[in-house]
C-alpha positions as CSV (number, residue, x, y, z in Angstrom):
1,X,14.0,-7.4,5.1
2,X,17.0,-9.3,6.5
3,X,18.1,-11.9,4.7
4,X,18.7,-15.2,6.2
5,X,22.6,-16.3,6.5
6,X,23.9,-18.5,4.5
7,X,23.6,-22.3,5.6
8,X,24.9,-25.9,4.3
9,X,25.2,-26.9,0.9
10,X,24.6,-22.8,-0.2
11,X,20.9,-22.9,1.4
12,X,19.4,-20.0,3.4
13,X,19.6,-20.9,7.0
14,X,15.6,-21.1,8.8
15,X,17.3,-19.3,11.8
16,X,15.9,-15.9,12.3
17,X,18.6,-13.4,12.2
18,X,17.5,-11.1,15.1
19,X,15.4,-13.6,16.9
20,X,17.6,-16.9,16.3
21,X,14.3,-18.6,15.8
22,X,14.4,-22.4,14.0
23,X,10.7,-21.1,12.3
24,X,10.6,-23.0,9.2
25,X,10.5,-21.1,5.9
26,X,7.3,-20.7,4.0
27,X,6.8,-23.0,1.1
28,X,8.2,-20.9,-1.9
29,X,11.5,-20.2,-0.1
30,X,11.5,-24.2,0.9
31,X,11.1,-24.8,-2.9
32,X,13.7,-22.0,-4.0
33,X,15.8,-23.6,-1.3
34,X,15.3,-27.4,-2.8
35,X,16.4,-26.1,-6.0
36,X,19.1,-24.0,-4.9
37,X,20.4,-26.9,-3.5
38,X,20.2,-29.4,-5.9
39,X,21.7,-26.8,-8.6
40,X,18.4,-26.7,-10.5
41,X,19.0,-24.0,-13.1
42,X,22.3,-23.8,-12.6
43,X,21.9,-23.1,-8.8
44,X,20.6,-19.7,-9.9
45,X,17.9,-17.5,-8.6
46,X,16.1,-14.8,-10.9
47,X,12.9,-13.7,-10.3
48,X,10.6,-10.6,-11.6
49,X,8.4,-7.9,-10.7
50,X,5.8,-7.9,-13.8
51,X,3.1,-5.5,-13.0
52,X,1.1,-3.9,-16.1
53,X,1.0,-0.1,-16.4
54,X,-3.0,0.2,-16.2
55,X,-3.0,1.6,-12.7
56,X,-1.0,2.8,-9.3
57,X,0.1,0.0,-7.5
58,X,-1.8,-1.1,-3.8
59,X,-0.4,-3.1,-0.9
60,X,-1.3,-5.8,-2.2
61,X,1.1,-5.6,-4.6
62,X,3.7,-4.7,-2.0
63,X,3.4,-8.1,-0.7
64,X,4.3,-9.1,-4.2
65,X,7.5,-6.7,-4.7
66,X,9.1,-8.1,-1.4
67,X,8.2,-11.8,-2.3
68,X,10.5,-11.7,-5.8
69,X,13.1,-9.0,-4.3
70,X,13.6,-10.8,-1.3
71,X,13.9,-14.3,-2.9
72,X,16.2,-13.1,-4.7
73,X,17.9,-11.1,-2.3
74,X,17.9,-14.1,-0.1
75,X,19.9,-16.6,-2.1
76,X,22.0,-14.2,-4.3
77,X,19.9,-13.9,-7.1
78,X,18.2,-11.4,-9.0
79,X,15.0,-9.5,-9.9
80,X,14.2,-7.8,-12.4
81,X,11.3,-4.9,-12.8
82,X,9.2,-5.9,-15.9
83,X,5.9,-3.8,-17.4
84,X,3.5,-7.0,-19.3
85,X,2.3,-3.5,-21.6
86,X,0.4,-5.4,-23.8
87,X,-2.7,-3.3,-23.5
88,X,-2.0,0.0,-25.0
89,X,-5.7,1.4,-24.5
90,X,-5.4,0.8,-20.1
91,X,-1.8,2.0,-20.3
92,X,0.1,5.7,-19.6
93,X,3.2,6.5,-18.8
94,X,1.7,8.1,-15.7
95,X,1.6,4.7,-14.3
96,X,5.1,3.5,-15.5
97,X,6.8,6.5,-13.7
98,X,4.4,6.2,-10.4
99,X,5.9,2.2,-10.3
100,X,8.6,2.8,-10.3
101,X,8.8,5.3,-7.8
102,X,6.7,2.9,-5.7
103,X,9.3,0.0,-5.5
104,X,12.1,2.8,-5.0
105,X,10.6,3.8,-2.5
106,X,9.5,0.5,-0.7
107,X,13.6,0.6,-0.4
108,X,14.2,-2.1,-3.4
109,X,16.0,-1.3,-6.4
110,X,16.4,-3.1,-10.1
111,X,20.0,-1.7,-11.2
112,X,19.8,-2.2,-15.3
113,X,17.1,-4.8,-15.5
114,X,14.7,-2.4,-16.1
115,X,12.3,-4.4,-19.2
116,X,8.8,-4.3,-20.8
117,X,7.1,-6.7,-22.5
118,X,7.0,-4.4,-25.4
119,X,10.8,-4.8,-26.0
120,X,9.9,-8.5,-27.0
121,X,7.0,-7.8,-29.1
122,X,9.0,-8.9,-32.5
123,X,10.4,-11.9,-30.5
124,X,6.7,-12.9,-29.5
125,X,5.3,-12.6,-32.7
126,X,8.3,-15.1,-34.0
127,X,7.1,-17.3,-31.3
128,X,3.8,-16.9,-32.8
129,X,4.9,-17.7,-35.9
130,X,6.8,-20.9,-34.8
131,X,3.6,-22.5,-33.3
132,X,1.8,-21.7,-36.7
133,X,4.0,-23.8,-38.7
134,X,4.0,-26.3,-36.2
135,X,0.3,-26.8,-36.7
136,X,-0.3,-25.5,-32.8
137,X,-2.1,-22.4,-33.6
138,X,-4.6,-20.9,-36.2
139,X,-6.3,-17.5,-37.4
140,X,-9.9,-17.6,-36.3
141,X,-12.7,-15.2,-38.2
142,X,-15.5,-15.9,-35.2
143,X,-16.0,-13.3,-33.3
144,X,-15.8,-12.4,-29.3
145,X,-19.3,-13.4,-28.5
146,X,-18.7,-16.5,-30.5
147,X,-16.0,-17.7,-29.2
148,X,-17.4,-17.6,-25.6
149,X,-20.1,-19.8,-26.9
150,X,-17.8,-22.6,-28.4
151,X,-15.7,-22.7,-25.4
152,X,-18.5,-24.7,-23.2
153,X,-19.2,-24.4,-19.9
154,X,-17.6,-26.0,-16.6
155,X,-20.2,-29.0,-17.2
156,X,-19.8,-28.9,-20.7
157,X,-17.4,-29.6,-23.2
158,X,-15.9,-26.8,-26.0
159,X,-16.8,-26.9,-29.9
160,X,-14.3,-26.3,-32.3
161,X,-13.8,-23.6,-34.4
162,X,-15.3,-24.1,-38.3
163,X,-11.4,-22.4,-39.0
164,X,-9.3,-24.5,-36.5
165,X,-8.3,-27.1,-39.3
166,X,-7.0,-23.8,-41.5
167,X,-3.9,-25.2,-43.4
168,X,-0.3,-24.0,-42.1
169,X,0.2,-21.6,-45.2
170,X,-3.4,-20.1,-45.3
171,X,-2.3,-19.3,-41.2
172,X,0.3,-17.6,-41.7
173,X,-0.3,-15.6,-44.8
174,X,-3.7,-14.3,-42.5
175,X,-1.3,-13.8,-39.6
176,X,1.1,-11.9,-41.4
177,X,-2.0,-9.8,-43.2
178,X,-3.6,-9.4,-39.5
179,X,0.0,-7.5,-38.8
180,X,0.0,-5.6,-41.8
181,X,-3.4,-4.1,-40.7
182,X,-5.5,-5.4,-43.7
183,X,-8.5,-6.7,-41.3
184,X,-10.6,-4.9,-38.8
185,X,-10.6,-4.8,-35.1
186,X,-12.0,-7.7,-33.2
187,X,-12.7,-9.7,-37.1
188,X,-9.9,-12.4,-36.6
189,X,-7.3,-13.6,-33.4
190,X,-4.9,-15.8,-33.2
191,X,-5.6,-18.9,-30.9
192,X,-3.8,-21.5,-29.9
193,X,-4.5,-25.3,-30.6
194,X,-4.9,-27.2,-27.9
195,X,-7.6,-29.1,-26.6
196,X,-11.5,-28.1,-26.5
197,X,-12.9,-31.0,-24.5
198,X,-10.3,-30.2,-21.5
199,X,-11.3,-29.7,-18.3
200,X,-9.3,-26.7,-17.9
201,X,-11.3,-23.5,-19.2
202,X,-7.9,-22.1,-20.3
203,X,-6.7,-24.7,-22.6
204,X,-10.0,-24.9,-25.1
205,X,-7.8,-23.1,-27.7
206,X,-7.0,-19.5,-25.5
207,X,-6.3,-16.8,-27.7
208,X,-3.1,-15.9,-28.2
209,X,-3.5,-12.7,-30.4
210,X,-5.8,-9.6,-31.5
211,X,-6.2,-7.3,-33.8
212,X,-6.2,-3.7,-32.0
213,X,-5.7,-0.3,-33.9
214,X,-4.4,1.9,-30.9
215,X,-1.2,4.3,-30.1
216,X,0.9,2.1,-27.6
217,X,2.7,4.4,-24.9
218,X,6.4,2.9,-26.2
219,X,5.8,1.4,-29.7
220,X,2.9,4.6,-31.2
221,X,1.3,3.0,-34.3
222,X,4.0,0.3,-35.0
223,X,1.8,-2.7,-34.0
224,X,-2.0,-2.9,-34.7
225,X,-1.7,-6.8,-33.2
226,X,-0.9,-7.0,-29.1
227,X,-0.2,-10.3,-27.7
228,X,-2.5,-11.7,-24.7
229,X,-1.4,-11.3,-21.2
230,X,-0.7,-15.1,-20.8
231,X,1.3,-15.9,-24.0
232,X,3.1,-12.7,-22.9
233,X,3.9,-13.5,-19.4
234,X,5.3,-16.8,-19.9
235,X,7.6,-15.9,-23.2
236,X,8.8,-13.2,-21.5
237,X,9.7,-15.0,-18.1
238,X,11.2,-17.6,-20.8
239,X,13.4,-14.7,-22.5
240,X,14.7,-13.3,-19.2
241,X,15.4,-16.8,-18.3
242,X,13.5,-16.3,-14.9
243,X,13.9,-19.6,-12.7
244,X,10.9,-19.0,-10.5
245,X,7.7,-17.1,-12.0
246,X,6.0,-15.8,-8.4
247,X,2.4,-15.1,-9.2
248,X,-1.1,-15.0,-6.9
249,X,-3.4,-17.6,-6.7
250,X,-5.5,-16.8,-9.1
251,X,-3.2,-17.6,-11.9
252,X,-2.9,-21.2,-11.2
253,X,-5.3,-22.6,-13.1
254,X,-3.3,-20.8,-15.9
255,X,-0.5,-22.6,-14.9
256,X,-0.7,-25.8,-17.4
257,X,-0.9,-22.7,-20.6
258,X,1.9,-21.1,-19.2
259,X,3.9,-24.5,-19.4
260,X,1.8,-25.2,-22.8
261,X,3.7,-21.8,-24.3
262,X,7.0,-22.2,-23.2
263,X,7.3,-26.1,-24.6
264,X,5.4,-25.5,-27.2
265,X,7.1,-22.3,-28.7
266,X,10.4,-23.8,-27.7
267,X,11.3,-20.8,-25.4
268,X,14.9,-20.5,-24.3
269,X,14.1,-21.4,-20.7
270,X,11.9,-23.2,-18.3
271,X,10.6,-20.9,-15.6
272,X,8.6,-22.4,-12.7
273,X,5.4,-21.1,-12.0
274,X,4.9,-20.7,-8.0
275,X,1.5,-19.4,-6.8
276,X,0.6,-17.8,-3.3
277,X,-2.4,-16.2,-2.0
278,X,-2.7,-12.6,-2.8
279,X,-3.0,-10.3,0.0
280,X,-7.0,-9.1,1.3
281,X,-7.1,-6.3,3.6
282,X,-10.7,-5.9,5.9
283,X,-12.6,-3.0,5.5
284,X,-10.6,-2.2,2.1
285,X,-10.7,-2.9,-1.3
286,X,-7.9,-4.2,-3.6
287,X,-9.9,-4.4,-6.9
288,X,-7.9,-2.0,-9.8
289,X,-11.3,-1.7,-11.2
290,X,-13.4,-0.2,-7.8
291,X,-10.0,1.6,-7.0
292,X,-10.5,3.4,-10.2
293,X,-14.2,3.7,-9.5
294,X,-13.8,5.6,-6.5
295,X,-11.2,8.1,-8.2
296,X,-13.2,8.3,-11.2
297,X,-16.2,9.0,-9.6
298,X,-14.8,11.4,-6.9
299,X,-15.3,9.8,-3.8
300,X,-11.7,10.2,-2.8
301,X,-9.2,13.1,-4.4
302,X,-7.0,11.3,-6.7
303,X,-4.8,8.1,-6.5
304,X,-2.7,9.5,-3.7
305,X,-5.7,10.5,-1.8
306,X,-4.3,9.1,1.8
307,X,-7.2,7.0,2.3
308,X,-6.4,4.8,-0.5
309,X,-4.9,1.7,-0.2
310,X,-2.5,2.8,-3.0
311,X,1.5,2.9,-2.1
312,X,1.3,7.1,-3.0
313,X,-1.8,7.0,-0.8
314,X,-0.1,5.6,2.1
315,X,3.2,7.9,1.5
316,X,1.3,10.6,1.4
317,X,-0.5,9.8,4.2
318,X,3.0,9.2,6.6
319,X,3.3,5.4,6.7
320,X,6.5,4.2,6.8
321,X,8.3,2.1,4.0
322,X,9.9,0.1,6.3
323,X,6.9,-0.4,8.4
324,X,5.2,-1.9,5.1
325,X,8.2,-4.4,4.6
326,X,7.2,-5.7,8.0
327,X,3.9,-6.1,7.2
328,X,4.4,-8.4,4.6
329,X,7.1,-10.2,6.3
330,X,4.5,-10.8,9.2
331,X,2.2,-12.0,7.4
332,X,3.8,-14.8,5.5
333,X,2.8,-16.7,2.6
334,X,0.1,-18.7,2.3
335,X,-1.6,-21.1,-0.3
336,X,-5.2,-20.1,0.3
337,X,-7.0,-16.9,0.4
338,X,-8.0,-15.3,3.8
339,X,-8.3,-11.8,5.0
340,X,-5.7,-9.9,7.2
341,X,-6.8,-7.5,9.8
342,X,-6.0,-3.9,8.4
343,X,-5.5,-3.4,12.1
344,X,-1.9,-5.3,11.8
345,X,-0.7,-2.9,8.9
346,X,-1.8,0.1,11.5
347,X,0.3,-1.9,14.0
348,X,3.6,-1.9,12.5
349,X,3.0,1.9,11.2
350,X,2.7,2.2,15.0
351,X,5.6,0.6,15.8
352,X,8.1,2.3,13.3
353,X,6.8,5.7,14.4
354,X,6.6,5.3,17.8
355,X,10.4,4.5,17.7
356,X,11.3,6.9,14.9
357,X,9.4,9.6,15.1
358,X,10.2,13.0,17.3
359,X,7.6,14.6,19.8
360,X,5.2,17.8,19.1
361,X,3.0,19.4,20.9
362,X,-0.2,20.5,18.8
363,X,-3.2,21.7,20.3
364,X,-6.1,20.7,17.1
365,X,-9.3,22.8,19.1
366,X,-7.5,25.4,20.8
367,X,-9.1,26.7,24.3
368,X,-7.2,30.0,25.1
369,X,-6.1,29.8,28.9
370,X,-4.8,33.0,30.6
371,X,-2.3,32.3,33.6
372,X,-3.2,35.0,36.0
373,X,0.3,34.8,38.1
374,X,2.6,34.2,35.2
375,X,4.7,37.2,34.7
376,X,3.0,39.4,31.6
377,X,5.9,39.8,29.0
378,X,8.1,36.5,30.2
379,X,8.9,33.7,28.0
380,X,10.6,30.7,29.6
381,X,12.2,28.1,27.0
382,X,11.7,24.7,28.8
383,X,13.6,21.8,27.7
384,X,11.0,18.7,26.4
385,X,12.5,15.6,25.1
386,X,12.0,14.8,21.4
387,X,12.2,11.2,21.4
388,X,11.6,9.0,24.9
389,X,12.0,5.4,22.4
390,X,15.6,6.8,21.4
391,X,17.5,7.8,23.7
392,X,19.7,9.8,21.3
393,X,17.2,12.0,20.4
394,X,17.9,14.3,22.9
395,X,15.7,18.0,23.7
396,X,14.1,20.6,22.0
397,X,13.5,24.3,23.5
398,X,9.7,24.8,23.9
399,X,8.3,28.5,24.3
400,X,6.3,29.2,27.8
401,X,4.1,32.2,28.1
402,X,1.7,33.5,30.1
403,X,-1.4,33.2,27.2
404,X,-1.5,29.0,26.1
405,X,-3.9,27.1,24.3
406,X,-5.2,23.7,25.8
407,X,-7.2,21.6,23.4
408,X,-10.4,22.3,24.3
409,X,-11.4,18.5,24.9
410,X,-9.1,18.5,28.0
411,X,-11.2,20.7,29.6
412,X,-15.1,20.1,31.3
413,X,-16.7,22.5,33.5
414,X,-18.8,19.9,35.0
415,X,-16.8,16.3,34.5
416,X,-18.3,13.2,34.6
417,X,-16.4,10.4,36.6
418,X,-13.1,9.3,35.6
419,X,-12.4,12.4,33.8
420,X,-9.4,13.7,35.4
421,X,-8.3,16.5,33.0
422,X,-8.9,20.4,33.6
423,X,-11.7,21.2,35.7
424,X,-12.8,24.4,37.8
425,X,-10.6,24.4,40.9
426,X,-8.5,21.2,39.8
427,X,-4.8,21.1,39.3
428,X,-3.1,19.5,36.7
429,X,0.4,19.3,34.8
430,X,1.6,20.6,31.6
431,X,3.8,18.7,30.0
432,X,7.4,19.2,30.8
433,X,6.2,22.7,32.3
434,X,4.0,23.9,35.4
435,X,1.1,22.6,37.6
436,X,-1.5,24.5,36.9
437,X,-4.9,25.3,38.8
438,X,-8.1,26.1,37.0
439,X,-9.3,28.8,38.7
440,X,-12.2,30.6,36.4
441,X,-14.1,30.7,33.5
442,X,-15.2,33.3,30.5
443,X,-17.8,32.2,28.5
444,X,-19.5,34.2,25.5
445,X,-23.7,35.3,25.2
446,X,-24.6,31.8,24.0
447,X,-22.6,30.6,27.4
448,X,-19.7,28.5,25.2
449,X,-16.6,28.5,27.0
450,X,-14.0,30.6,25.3
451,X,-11.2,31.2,27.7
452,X,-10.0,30.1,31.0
453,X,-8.2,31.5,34.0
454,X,-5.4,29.7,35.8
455,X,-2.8,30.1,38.4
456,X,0.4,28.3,38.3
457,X,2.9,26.8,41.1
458,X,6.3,27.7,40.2
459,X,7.8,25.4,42.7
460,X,6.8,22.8,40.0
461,X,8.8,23.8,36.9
462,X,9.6,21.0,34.8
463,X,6.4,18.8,36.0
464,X,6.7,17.7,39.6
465,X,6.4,18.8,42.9
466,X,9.1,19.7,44.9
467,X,6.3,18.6,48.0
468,X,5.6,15.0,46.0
469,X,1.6,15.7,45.0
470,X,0.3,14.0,42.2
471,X,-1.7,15.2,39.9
472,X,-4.1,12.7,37.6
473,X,-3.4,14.2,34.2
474,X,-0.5,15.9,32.4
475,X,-1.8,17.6,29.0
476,X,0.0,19.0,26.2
477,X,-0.1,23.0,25.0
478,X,1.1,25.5,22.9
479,X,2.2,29.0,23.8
480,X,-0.4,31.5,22.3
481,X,2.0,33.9,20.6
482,X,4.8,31.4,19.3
483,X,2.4,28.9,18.1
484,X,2.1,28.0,14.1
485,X,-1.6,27.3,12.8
486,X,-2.2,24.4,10.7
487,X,-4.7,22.3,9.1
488,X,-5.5,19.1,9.9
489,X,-6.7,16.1,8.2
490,X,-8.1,13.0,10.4
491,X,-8.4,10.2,8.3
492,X,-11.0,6.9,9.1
493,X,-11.3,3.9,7.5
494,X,-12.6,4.3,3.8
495,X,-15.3,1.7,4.8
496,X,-17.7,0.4,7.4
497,X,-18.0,-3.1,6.1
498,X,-15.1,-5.6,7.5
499,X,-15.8,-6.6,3.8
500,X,-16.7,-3.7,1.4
501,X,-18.5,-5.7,-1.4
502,X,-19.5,-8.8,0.1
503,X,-22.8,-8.0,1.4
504,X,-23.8,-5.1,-0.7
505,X,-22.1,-2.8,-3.3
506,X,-19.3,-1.4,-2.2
507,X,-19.9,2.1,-2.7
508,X,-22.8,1.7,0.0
509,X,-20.2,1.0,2.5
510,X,-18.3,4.2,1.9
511,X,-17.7,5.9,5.7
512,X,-19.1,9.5,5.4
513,X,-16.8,10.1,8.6
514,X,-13.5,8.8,6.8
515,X,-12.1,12.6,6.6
516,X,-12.4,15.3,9.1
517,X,-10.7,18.6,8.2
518,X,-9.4,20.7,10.9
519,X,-8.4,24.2,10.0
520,X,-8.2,25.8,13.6
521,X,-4.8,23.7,14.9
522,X,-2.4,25.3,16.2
523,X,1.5,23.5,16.4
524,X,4.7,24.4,18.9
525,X,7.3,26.7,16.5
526,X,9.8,23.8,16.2
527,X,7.9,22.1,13.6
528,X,8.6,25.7,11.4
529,X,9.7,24.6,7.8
530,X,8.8,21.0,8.0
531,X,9.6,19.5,4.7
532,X,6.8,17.4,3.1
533,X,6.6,13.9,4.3
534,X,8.3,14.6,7.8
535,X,6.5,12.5,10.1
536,X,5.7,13.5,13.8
537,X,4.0,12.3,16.9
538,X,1.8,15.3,18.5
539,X,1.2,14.0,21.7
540,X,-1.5,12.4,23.2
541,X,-3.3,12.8,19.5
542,X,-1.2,10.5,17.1
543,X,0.7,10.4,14.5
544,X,1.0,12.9,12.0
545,X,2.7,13.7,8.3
546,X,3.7,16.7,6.6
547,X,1.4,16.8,3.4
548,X,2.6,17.9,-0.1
549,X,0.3,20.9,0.1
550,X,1.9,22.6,2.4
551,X,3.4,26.1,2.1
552,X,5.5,28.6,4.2
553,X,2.5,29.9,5.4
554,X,-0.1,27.2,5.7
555,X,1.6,23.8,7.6
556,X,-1.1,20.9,6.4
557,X,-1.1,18.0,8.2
558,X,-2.1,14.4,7.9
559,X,-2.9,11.9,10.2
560,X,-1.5,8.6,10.0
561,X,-2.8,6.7,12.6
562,X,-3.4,7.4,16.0
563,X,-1.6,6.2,18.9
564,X,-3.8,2.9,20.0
565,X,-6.1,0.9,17.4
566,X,-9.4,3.2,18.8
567,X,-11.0,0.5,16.0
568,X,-10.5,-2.5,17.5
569,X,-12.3,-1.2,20.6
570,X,-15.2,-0.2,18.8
571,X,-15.0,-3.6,17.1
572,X,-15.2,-5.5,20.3
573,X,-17.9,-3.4,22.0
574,X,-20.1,-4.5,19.3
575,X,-19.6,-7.8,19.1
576,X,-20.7,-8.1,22.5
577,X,-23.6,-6.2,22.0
578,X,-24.8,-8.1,19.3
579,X,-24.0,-11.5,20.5
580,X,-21.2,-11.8,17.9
């Protein structure tokens, strides 16, 4: 992400830096600006990426880690990396470790402001204590199911607790008994006192604290009382002395509690909360809870399975950081929810790779082809560029042999129209090599063709005529005995629905066809020794990563999109069928 130069009064300029565009900025970076600007806080930016360890993080959260990194990026600020670990029976260091290496390797980096909520836990329950002998919070003995029925409805005001006019002393000695562990789970919390009869849900006396006997991944047995997500959020933000507290949508009606906690416990800061519509994918789904589902269940190998939505999924799978940056810079911030076409995310993988990455021939259904005037014995190396988008890329030596392998959908022995690949008695060019004539075909005793015979013009080395014929179609190929085989895995859409979920369950909407494993493929000898994660284009088929479970002798492959949105099409086609 570039950041914008620097403008009057210390402001970002709105100009784009590569387009020079006057776009205006979206409406947090106009409200960081206005601060900035009128030295609010000091004139100081610090912002934070709080997720909690209780899953791997998705690209919806991507949008996230560039919104605080850039802003602070932007106007000279900083961010740090916060865990909110205040669940210790969702949370593993499994997922503190995979975080991390996510934002690293979305390209943004913390330097020594790595923190966890956990580090404040003594801090918090101070804070806690504070509001007690202030008369703003109380031990309550109801239970779960109890306290859901006092807190009212939307229509309906809340009832007090019978213990919500507990004395100051009797409070804290229950608080400080509560720590020591002399009370059972779930038989008392802490809540705050605020307001039953509000209109906001979250301010009919939230709780602030509960009583949880469980091994917590940084503090073991130490604690046996975790503070709530919201009371920890905003003390924390308070403690770091964040200035602008980026969160999604659905955290602003928790906005006046956040406010509530920080006045109210006297924090050493003020942080402003700043909501934006989270990010919604089509045909994908974002929900920690059905992304565990799926894993749990075993519809999908693991977290990093490359049809998740997951960051590991989609570095396994090939796609770009960078190309995920762009994403999220594309598609702006908003204040309302809506739904971005997944097709724009394949888009700017598209882009990055076509640019970035270098040219393979791969053949996925091999058809063996036998060219009868070739030379038996003689290998030519041809020269084939690696790269036409850079023109730096230069060429690679490609082996040319008598015995190839065409992929076998380039070839019909009776073509419909418009299908101007390899036919009996048509010519057509190799790629960077020969014109070559089908001129016969073998087939086996169920009469499936398994080999053909061609002839070859060697005036046309290199792909043209010396005469200036045209052929209609140039295919790729792989020399027979210098080829590498490899597997292949083609990889749909998880889902059929635009929106998995909204119509039935989700797991109904689960693509049968979303992997396809190819085992037969067989790959030009440059790609020998591949190191995991090394990206390719094969041509003509798409685009294509390295997968961790390769070895020296088995190259795996995955695909990471292919070269035009084939979905889109399909999309189209329907909706003019149907009327839509």
């Amino acid at each position: 992400m570039t950041p914008p130069a620097a403008g009057p009064a210390g402001t970002p300029d709105t100009r784009d830096a590569e387009t020079g565009s006057d776009a205006p900025l979206d409406f947090i970076r106009t409200i960081v600006a206005a601060d900035v600007a009128a030295q609010k806080h000091g004139g100081r930016v610090a912002t934070r990426f709080p997720p909690e360890p209780n899953g791997y993080l998705h690209i919806g959260h991507a949008k996230s880690i560039c919104l605080n990194f850039g802003v602070a990026s932007e106007y000279g600020g900083t961010c740090n990396m916060r865990f909110d670990d205040t669940n210790p029976t969702t949370e593993e260091v499994e997922y503190v470790d995979a975080i991390q290496a996510d934002v690293r390797w979305l390209g943004f980096d913390w330097g020594d402001r790595l923190y966890y909520a956990s580090d404040y836990f003594e801090q918090l329950y101070g804070y806690a204590v504070r509001l007690i002998e202030q008369g703003r919070a109380y031990v309550d003995d109801l239970d779960a199911e109890a306290i859901r029925e006092y807190r009212g409805t939307l229509t309906a005001p809340g009832r007090e607790s019978p213990h919500r006019d507990r004395s100051a002393a009797d409070n804290l000695d229950l608080f400080g008994r509560m720590r020591a562990g002399e009370f059972p789970d779930g038989s008392k919390v802490l809540r705050a006192k605020i307001d039953m009869a509000s209109g906001n849900m979250n301010l009919r006396d939230p709780t602030l604290y509960r009583i949880r006997r469980a091994a917590h991944h940084r503090t073991g047995a130490t604690w046996c009382v975790y503070p709530m997500y919201d009371f920890t959020h905003a003390l924390s933000d308070a403690i770091e002395q964040i200035t602008h507290s980026l969160c999604t949508l659905e955290f602003e009606d928790h906005r006046p509690l956040y406010d509530w906690v920080v006045r109210e416990a006297d924090a050493p800061s003020r942080p402003q909360q700043i909501e934006f519509a989270r990010l919604n994918l089509s045909y994908t789904v974002l929900s920690k809870r059905k992304l565990l589902r799926l894993v749990a269940d075993g519809h999908v190998s693991g977290w990093d399975d490359p049809r998740m939505p997951t960051l590991v999924g989609m570095r396994r799978r090939g796609y770009p950081p960078g190309a995920i940056r762009v994403f999220c810079d594309r598609i702006g911030m908003a204040k309302r929810e809506n739904v971005v076409d997944v097709a724009a995310l394949e888009h700017a993988v598209r882009e990055e790779l076509n640019r970035t990455s270098p040219r393979v021939m791969a053949v996925l259904r091999p058809l063996k082809v036998v060219i009868e005037n070739y030379p038996e014995g003689q290998v030519e190396e041809l020269d084939v560029i690696n790269n036409p988008e850079d023109a730096e890329a230069g060429t690679r030596k490609v082996p040319f042999s008598r015995v190839l392998y065409l992929d076998r959908a380039d070839f019909h022995e009776d073509p419909p129209k418009k299908f101007f690949r390899l036919a009996p008695d048509r010519e057509v060019r190799l790629r960077c090599a020969y014109f070559v004539t089908c001129v016969g075909v073998v087939k086996d005793e169920q009469g499936e063709v398994v080999e053909l015979r061609c002839t070859y013009d060697p005036a046309t080395r290199g792909g043209s005529a010396p005469d200036g014929r045209k052929v209609k179609a140039t295919l790729h190929w792989v020399s027979a005995e210098h080829a590498l085989p490899a597997v292949v895995r083609q990889y749909e859409r998880l889902f059929v629905d635009e929106h998995p979920g909204e119509s039935r369950e989700f797991l109904e909407a689960l693509n049968p066809d979303s992997l396809e494993v190819i085992d037969t493929c067989q790959v030009e000898p440059s790609v020998a020794g591949a190191i995991v994660g090394t990206r390719y284009q094969f041509e003509r088929l798409g685009y294509f990563c390295v997968d961790p479970e390769s070895t020296g002798e088995q190259l795996v492959f995955n695909r990471t999109v292919s070269l035009r949105d084939a979905w889109a099409k399909i999309a189209r086609a329907t909706k003019m069928k149907t009327g839509g």
